[in-house]
BAFI-3210 file (N, C-alpha, C; in Angstrom, 3 decimals, decimal comma, padded with zeros to 6 digits):
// residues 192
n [1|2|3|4|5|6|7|8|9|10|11|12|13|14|15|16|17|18|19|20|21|22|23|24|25|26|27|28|29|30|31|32|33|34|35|36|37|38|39|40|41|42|43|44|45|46|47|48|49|50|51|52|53|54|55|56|57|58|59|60|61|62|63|64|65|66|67|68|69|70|71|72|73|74|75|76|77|78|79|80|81|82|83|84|85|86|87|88|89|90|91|92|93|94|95|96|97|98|99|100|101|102|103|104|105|106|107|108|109|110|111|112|113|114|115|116|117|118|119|120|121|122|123|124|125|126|127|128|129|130|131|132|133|134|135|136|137|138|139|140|141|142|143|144|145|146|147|148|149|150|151|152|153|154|155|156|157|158|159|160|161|162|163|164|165|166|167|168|169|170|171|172|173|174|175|176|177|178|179|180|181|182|183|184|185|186|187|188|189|190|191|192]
n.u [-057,572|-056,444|-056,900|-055,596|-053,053|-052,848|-053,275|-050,837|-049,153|-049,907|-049,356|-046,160|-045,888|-046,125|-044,921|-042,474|-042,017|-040,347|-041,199|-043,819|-043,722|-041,989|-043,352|-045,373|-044,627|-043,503|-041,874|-040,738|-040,852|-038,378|-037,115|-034,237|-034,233|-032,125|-029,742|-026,291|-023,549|-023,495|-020,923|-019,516|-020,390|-020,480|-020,231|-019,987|-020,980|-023,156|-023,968|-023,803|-026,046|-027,945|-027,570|-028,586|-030,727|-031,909|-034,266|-035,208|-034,402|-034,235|-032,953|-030,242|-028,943|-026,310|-026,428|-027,247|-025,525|-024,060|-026,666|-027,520|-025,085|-025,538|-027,593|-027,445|-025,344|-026,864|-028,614|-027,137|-026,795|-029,413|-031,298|-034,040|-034,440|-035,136|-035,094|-033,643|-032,632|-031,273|-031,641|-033,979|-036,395|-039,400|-042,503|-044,723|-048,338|-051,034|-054,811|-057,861|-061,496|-064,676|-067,482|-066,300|-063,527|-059,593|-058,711|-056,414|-055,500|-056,338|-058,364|-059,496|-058,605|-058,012|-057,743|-055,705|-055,347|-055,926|-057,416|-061,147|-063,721|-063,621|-065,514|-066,620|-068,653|-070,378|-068,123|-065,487|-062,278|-058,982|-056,457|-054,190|-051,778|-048,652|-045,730|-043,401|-040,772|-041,723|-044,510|-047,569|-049,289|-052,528|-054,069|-056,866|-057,847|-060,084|-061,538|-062,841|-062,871|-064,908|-067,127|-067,943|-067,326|-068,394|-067,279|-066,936|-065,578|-064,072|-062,137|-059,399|-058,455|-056,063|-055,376|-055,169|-056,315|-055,156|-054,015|-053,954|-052,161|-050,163|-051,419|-052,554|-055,411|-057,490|-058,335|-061,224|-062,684|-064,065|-067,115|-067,861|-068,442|-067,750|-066,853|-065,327|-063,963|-064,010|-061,389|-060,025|-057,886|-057,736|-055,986|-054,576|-053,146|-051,008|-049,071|-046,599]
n.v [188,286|191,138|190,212|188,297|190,132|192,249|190,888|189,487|191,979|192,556|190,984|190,924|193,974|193,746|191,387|192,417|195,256|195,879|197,489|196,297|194,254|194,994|196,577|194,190|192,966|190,194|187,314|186,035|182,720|180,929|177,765|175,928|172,979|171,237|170,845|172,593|169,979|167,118|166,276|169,154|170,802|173,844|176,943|179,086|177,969|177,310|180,599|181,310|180,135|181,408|184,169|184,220|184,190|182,511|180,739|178,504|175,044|171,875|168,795|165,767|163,750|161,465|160,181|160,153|161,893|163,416|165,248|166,806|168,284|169,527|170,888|172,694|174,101|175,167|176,766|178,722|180,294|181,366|179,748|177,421|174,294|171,268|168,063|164,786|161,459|158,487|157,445|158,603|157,203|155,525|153,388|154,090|154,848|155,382|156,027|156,764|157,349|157,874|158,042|159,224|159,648|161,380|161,887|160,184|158,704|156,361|154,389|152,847|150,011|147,904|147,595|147,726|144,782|145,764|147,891|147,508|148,479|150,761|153,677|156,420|159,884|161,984|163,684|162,403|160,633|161,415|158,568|157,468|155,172|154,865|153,942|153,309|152,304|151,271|151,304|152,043|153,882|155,561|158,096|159,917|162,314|164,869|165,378|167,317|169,982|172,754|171,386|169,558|165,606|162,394|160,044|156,762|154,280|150,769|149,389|146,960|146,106|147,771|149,788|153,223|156,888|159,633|162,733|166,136|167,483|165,369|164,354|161,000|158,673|155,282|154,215|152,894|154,183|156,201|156,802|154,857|156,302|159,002|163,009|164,887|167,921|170,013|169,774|168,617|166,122|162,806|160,753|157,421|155,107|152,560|149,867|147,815]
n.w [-044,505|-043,875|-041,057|-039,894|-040,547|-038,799|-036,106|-036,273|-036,047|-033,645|-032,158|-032,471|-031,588|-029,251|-027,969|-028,796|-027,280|-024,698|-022,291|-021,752|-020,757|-018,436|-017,545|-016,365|-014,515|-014,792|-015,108|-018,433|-019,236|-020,310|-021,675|-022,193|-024,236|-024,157|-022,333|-020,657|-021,012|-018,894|-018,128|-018,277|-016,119|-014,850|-013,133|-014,468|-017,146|-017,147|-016,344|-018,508|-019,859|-018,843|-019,440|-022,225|-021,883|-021,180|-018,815|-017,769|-017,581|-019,200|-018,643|-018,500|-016,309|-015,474|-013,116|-009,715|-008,384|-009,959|-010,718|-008,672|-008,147|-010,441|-010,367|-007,982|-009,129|-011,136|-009,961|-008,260|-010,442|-011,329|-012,339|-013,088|-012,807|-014,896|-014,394|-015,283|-014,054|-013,447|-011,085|-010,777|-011,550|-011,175|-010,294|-011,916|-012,632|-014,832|-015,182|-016,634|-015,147|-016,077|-018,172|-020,830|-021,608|-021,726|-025,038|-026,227|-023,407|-021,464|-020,380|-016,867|-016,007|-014,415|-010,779|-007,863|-006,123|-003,239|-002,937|-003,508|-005,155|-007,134|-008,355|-010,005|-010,030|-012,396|-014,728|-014,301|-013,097|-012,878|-012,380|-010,584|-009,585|-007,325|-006,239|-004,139|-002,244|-000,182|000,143|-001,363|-003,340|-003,866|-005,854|-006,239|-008,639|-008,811|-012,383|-013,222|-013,028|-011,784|-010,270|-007,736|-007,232|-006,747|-004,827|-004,416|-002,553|-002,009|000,385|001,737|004,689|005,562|004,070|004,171|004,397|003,092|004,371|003,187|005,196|005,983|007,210|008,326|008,624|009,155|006,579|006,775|008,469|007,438|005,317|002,584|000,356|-000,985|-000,490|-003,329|-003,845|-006,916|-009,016|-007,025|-005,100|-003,759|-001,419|-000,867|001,032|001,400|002,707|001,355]
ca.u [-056,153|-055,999|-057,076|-053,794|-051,827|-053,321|-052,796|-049,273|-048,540|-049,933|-048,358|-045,013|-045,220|-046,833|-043,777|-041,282|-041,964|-039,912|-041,502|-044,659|-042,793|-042,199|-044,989|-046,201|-043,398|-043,739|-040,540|-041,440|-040,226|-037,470|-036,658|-033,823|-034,374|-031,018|-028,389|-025,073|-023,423|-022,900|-019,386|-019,215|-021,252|-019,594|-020,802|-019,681|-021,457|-024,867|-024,292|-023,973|-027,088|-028,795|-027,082|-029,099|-032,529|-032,748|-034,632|-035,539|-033,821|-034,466|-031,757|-030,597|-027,660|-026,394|-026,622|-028,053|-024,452|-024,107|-027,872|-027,118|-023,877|-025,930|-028,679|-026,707|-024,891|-027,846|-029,648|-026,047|-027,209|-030,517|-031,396|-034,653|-034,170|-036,524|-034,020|-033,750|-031,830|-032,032|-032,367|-035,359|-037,380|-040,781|-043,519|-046,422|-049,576|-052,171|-055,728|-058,920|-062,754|-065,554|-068,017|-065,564|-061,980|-059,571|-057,976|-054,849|-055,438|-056,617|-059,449|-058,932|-059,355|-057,974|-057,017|-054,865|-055,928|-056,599|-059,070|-062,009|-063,980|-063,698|-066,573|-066,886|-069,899|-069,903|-067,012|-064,665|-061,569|-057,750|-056,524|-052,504|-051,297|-047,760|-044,913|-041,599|-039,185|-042,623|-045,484|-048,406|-050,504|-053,618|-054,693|-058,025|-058,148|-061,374|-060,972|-064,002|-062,448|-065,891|-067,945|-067,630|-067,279|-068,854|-066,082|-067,300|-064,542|-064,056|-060,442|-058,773|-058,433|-054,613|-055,635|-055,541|-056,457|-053,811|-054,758|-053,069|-051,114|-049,709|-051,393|-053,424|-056,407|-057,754|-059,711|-062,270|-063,062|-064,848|-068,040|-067,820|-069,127|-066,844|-067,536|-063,978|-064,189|-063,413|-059,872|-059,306|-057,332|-058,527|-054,955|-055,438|-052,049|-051,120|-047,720|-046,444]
ca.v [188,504|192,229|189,761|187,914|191,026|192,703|189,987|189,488|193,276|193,037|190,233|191,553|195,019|193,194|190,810|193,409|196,111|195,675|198,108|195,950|193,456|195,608|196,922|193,471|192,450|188,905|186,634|185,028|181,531|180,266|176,913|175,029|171,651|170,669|171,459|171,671|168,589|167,164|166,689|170,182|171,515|175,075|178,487|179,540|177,319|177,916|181,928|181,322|179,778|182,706|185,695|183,925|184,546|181,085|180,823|176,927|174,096|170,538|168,340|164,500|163,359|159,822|159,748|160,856|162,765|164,825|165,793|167,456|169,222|170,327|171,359|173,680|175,530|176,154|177,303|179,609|180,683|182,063|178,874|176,637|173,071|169,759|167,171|163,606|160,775|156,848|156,934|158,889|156,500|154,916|152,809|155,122|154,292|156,669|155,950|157,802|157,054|158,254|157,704|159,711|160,020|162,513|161,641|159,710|158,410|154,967|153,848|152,384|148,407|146,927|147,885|146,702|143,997|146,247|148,515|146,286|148,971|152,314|154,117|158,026|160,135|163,303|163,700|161,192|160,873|160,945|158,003|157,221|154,302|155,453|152,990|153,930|150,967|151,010|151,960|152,069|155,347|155,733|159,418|160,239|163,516|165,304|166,272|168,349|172,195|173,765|170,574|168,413|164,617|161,624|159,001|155,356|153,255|150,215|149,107|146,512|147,039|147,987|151,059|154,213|157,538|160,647|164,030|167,070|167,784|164,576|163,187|159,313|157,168|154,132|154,264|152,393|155,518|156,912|156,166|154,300|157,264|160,701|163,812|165,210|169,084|170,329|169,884|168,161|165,118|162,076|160,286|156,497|154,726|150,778|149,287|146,746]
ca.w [-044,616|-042,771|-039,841|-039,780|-040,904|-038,174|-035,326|-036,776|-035,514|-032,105|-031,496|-032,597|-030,822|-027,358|-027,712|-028,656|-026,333|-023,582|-021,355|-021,425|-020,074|-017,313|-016,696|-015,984|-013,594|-014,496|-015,959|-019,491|-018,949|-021,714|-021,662|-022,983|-024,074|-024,105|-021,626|-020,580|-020,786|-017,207|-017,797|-018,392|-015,353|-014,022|-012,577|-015,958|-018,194|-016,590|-016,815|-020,224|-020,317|-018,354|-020,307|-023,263|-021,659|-020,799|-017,250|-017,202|-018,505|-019,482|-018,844|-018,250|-015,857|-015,654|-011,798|-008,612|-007,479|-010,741|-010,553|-007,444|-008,368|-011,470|-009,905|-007,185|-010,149|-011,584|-008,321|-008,350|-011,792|-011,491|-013,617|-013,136|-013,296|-014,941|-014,193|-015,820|-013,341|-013,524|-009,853|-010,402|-011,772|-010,333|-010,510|-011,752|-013,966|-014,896|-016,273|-016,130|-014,917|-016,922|-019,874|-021,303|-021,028|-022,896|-026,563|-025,515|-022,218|-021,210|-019,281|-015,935|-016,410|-013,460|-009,443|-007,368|-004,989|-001,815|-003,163|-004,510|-005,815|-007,009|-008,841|-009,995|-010,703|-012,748|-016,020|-013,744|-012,707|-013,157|-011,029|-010,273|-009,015|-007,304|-005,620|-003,547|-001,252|001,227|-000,153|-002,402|-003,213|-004,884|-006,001|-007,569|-008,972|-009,949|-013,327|-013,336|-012,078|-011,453|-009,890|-007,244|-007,914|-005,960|-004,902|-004,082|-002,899|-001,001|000,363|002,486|006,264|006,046|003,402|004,806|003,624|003,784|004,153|003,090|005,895|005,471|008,524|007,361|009,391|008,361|004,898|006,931|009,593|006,207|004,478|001,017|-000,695|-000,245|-001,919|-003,874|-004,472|-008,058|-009,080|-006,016|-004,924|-002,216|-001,569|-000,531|000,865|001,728|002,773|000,697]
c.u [-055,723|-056,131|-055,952|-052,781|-052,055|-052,844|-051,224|-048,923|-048,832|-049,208|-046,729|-045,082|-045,248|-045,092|-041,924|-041,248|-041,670|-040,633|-042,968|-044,872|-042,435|-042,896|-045,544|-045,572|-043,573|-042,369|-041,231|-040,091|-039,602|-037,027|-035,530|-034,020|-032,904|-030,238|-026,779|-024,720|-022,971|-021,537|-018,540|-019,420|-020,460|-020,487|-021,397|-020,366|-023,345|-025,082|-024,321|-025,318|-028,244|-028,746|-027,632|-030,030|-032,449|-032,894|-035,039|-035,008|-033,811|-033,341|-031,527|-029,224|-027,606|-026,458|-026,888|-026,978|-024,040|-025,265|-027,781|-026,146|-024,774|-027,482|-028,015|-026,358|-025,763|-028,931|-028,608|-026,404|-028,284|-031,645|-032,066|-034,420|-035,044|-035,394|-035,086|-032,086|-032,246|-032,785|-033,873|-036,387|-038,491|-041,432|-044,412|-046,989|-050,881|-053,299|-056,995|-060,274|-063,442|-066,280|-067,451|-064,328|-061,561|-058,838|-056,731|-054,769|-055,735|-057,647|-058,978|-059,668|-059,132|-057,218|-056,403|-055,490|-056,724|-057,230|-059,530|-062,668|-064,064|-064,817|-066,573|-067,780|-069,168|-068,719|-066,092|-063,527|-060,182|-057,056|-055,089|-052,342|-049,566|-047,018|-043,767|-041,655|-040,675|-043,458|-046,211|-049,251|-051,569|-054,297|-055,771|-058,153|-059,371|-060,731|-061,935|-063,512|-063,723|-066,877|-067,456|-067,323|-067,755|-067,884|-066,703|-065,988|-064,576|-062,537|-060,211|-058,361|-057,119|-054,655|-055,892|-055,464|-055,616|-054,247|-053,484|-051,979|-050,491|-049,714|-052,405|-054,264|-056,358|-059,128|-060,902|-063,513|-064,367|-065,906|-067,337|-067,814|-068,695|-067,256|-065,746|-064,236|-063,491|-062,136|-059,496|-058,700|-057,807|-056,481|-055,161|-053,711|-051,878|-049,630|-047,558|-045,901]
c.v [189,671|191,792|189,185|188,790|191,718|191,979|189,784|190,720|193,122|192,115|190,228|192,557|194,457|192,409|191,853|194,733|195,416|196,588|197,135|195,040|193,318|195,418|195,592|192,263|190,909|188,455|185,675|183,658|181,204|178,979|176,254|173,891|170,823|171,295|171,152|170,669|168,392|167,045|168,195|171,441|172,498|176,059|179,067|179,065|177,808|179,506|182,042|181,258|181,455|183,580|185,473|184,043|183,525|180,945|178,873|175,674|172,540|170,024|166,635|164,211|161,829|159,268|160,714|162,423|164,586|165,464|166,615|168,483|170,277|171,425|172,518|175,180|176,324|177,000|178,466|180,695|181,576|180,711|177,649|175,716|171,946|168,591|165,158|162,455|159,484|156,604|158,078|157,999|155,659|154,342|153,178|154,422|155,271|156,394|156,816|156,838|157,878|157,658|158,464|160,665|161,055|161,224|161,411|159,182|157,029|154,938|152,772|151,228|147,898|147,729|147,418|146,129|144,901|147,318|147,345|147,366|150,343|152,840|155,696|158,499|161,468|163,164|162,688|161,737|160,168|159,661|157,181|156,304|154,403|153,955|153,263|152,163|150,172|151,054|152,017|152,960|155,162|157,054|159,313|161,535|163,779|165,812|167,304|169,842|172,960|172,998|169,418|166,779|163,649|160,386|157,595|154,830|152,496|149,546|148,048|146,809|147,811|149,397|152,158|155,888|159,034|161,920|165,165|167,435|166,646|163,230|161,753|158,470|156,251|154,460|154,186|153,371|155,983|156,219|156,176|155,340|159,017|161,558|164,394|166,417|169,190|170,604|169,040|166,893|164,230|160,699|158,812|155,725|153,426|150,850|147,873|145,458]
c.w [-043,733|-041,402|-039,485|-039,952|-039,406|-036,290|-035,444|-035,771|-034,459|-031,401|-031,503|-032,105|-029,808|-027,046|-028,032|-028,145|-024,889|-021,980|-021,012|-020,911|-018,093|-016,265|-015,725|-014,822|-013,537|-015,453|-017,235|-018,996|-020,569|-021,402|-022,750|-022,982|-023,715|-023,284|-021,576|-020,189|-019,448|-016,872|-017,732|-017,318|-014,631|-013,692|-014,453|-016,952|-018,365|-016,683|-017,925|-020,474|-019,780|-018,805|-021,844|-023,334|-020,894|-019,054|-016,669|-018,198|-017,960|-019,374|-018,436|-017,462|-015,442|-014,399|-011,057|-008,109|-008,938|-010,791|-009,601|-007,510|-009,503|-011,144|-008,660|-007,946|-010,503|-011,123|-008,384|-009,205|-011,641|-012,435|-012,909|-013,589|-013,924|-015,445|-014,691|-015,024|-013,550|-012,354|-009,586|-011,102|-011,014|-011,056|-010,986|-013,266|-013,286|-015,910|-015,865|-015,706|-015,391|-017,817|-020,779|-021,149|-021,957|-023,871|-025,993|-024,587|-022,161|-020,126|-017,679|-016,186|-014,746|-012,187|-008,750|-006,134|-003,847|-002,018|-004,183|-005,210|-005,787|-008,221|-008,762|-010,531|-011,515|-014,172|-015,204|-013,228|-012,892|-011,945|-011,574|-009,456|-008,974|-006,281|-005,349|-002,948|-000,785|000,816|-000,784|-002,386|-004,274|-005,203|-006,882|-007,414|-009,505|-011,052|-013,372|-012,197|-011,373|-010,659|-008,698|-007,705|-006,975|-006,285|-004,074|-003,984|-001,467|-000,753|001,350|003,449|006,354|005,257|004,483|003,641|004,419|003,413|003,667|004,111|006,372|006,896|007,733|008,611|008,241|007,564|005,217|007,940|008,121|005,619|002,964|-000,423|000,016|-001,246|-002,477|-004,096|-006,020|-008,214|-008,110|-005,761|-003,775|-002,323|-000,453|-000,122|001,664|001,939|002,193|001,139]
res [x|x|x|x|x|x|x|x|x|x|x|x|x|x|x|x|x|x|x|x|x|x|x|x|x|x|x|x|x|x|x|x|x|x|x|x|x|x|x|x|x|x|x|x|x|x|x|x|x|x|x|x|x|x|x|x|x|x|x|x|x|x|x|x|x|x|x|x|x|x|x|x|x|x|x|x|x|x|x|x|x|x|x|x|x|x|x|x|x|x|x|x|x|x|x|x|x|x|x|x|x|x|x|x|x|x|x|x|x|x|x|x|x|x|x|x|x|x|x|x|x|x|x|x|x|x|x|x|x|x|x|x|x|x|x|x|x|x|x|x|x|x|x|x|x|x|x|x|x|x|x|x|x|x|x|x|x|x|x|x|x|x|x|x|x|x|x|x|x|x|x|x|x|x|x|x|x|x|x|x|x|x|x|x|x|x|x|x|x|x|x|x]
***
C-alpha cells in the first residue's frame, strides 16, 4: 500500500511541477478527440482549442475542401492535426508472417497474383498491401527491431522494387532471397 501511496506522489509532483517541464524543453502532447465542428472552423475557434493546452487534435470533415481550410487554421493555431476525409480513403490490408503473430492481427493467407511467393525467416513480418488510381505497393516490414530478417520473394516481371529515395528497378535485378535490417521496410510496386 505505501507502494502505491508512494508512486501516487511522484507521479503527482513530476506531473505538477511545472519547472520540470521546463527543464526538459519538450511539449507534452494533448489531444482532443473531438473537434471543432467544420462548420464552425475560425482562427478563433482553434485558439480556443490551444489556450486549453490542447496541442493535437482528432477530427473528421465531410470533404477534401474543408479539410484544407481546417487544417490551415489550425497550422495558424499552433494546433496539430489527425484528419478524417472520405476522399481519404484507400485500399489497404495488413497481415503478418510468422509462427507467431501478435494478439489481434491476422495471418497472411493469400497474395496478390504478381508476387507468387513470399517467405520470412526470424519473428516475421508486417506485410501491407497498398492501392492508389495507378498502382499497387507491397511493404514488408521487419518486425523484429534488434535483428535482421531474411526476405524470400518471387514476383512477376512488371514488379519492381522502390528504394528509399523513391528511385525503383525491376524486382528481378535482385536475388530471391534479400536480407531486411531490423525495423526496416523492402517496398515492392506493380501498375495496375
Amino acid at each position: 500500500m505505501r507502494k502505491i501511496f508512494f508512486l501516487l506522489f511522484v507521479l503527482n509532483f513530476s506531473c505538477s511541477n511545472p519547472e520540470s517541464v521546463k527543464e526538459a524543453d519538450q511539449e507534452i502532447l494533448t489531444l482532443a478527440w473531438y473537434s471543432v465542428p467544420s462548420n464552425e472552423t475560425s482562427l478563433l475557434r482553434y485558439m480556443e482549442l490551444k489556450e486549453t493546452g490542447i496541442t493535437h487534435n482528432l477530427t473528421f470533415f465531410p470533404d477534401a475542401e474543408m479539410m484544407a481550410k481546417g487544417l490551415d487554421t489550425a497550422q495558424k493555431a499552433g494546433i496539430k492535426m489527425i484528419v478524417y476525409c472520405p476522399e481519404l480513403k484507400t485500399n489497404v490490408s495488413v497481415a503478418h508472417t510468422g509462427s507467431s503473430i501478435p494478439r489481434g492481427t491476422k495471418l497472411l493467407e493469400k497474395l496478390p497474383p504478381e508476387i507468387k511467393t513470399l517467405k520470412t525467416e526470424g519473428t516475421g513480418a508486417v506485410i501491407s498491401l497498398l492501392k492508389n488510381s495507378t498502382n499497387s505497393y507491397l511493404a514488408v516490414v521487419n518486425r523484429d527491431f534488434r535483428n535482421p530478417m531474411d526476405l524470400y520473394i518471387e514476383c512477376d516481371a512488371k514488379v519492381k522494387r522502390v528504394f528509399k529515395d523513391g528511385t525503383s528497378v525491376p524486382a528481378s535485378l535482385y536475388q530471391n532471397n534479400t536480407e531486411i535490417d531490423a525495423g526496416d521496410i523492402a517496398i515492392f510496386m506493380w501498375e495496375d
